[in-house]
C-alpha positions as CSV (number, residue, x, y, z in Angstrom):
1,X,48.3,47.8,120.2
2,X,45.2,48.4,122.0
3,X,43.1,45.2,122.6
4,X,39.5,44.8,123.7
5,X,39.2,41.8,126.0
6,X,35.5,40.5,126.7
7,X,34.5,40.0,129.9
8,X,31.9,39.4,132.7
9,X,31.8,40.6,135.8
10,X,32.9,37.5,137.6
11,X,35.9,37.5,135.0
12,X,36.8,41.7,135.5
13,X,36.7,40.8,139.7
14,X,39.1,37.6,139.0
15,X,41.5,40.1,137.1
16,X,41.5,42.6,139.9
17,X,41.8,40.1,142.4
18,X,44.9,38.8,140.1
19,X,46.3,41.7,138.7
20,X,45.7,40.5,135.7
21,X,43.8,39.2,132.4
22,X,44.6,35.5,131.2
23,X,46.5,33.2,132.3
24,X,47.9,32.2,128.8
25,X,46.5,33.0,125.3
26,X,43.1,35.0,125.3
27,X,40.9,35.9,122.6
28,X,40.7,39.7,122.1
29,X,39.9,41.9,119.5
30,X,41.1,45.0,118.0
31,X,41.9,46.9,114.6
32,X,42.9,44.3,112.3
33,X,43.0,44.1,108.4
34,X,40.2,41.7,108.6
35,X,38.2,44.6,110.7
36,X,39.2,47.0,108.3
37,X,37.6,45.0,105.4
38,X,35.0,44.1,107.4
39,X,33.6,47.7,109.0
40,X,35.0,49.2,105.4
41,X,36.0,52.4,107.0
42,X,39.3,54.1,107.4
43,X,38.3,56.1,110.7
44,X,40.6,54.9,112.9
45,X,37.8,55.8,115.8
46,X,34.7,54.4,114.0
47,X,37.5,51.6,114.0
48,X,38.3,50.8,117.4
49,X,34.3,51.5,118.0
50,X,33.6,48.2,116.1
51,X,36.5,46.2,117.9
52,X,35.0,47.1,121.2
53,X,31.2,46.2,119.6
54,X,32.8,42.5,118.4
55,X,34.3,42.6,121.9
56,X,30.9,43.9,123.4
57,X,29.5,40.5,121.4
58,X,32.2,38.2,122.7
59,X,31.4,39.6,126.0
60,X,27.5,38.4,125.3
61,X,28.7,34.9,124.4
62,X,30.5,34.5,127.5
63,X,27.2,35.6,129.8
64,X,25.5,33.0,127.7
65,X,27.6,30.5,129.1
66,X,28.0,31.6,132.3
67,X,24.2,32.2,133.4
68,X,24.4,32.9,137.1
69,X,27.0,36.1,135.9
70,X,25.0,39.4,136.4
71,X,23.7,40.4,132.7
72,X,26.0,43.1,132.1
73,X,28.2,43.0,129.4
74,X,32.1,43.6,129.9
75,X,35.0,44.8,127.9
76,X,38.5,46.4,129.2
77,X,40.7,48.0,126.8
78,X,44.4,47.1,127.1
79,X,47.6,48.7,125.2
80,X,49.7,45.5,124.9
81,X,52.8,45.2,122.6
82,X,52.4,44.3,119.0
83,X,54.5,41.5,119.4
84,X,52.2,39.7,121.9
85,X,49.3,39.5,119.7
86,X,48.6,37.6,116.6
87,X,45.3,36.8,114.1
88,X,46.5,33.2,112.9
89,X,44.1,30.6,112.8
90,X,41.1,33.4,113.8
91,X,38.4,34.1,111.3
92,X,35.8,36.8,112.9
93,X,37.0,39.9,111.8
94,X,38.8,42.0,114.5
95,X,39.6,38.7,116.4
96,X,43.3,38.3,118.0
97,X,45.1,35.8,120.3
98,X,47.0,37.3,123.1
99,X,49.8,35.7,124.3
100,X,48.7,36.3,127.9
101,X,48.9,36.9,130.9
102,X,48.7,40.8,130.9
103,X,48.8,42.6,133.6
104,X,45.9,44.7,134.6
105,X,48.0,48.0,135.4
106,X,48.0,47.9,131.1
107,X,44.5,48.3,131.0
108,X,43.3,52.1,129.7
109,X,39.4,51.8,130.3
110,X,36.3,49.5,131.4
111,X,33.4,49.4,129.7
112,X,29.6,48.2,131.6
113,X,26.6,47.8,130.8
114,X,23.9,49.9,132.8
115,X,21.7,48.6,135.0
116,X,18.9,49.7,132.5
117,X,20.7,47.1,129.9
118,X,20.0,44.2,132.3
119,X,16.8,42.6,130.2
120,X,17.9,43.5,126.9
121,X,20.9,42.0,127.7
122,X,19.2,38.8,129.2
123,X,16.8,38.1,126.5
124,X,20.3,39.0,123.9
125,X,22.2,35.8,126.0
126,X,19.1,33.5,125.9
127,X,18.7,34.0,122.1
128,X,22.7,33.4,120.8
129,X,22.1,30.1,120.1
130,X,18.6,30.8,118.2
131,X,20.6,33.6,116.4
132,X,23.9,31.2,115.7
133,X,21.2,29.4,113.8
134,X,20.4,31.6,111.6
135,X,17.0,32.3,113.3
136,X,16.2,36.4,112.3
137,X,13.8,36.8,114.9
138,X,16.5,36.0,117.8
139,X,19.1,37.8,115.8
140,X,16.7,41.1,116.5
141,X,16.7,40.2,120.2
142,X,20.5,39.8,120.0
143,X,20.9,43.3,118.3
144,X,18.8,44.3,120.7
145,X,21.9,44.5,123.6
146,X,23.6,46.9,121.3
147,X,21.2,49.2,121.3
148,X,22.8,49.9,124.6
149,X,26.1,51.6,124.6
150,X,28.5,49.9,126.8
151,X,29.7,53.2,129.8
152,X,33.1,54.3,129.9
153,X,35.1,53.6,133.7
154,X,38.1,54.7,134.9
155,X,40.8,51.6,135.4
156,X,40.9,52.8,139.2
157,X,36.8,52.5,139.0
158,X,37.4,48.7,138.8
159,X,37.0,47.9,142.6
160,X,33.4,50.1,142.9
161,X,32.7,48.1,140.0
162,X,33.4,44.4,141.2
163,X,32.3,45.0,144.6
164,X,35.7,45.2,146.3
165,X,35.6,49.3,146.9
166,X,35.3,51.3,150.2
């Protein structure tokens, strides 16, 4: 099954350094039932599009926690066995616990924000908890982050992305 774990920076260079994501269960997402209801499509693409969008969201709430992490949203797609993930308990459509560690070697792409993205992305973080509210005016400025589509990297792209390439 292919899982899209949300990241930051910090997080994707602690997995390289590692050689892997987790250290025990990890919230992912990917193309559940729920997600299926959810979206209400049967494209199997526009399908794993919204995973990596919920993930892409995830990866939001994690830079709004973590505010010295460069404002660029993170999300590595992982093929992991079907056996290793589970949606019990979870609620947010797409969401699924991994049981973790996995090692990095499974991952199939990244995906970053561009530099461009960086005060989008910023306002986006500030105004989660305006947004979680139910505030609409902050929910536009955290919609506003996925205006920008997240770029596709290569898994061996990982160290140019983290800092750690020649």
């Amino acid at each position: 099954m292919r899982v899209y774990v949300p990241l930051t920076l910090p997080g994707l260079a602690e997995a390289y350094k590692t050689g892997e994501l987790g250290s025990g269960p990890f919230v992912a997402h990917a193309v559940t039932p729920g997600l299926r209801e959810w979206y209400a499509s049967d494209d199997i693409e526009e399908l794993e599009y919204a995973a990596l969008g919920r993930a892409a969201l995830a990866s939001l709430r994690l830079l709004a926690a973590e505010p010295g992490a460069p404002r660029r949203r993170v999300v590595i797609a992982v093929d992991v066995a079907d056996r290793a993930v589970s949606a019990d308990g979870l609620e947010a459509p797409g969401e699924v616990r991994v049981a973790g560690p996995v090692p990095l070697g499974k991952a199939a792409s990244v995906h970053v924000d561009a530099a461009d993205a960086d005060a989008d992305v910023t306002a986006a973080a500030e105004a989660l908890p305006a947004a979680d509210g139910g505030d609409d005016d902050a929910q536009s400025v955290v919609d506003g982050a996925e205006d920008h589509e997240l770029l596709w990297f290569a898994t061996q792209e990982i160290a140019n992305l983290v800092g750690g390439g020649d």
